[in-house]
N, C-alpha and C positions, 0 to 999 in steps of 0.2 A: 939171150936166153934161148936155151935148147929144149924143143919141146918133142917128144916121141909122136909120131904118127898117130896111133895106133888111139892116145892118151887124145888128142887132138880131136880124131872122131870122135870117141869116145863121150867128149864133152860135147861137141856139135849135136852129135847124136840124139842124146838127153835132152840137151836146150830144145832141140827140134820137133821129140815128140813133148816135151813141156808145154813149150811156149804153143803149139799148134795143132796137137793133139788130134794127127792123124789115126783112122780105125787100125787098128793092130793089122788084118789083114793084109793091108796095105804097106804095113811097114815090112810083115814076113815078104811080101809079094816082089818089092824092091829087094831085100836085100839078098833071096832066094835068086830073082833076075838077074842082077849084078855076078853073082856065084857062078851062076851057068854060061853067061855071055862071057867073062872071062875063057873060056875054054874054047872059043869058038873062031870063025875064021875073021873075026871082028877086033880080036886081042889087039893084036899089033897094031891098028887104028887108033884103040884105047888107049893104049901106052904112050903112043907118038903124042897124042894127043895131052896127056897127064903130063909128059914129061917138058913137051911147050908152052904148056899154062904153068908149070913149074918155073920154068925157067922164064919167061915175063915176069912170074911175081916175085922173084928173087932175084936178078939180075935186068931192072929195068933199063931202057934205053936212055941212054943220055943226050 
């Protein structure tokens, strides 16, 4: 089963302030953070990093 990103957080998302019901600030606070660090000389650290926990939980080692 194929499931979109986007659709993935989406639901994480929800469950997470559901289940756990962080103050809204907090959740603008994070997801404004993440917005602006992308852009910054941190990026390419991020990515490296996204795309080798990708690839662990998709292609584990035998």
């Amino acid at each position: 089963m194929s499931v979109p990103l986007w659709l993935f957080l989406l639901v994480v998302g929800w469950l997470g302030v559901k289940l756990f019901r962080p103050p809204l600030w907090l959740v603008a606070v994070l997801l404004l953070g993440g917005y602006l660090l992308a852009d910054t000389f941190l990026a390419p650290a991020i990515e490296s990093g996204a795309e080798t926990g990708t690839s662990v939980v998709n292609d584990p080692p035998k």
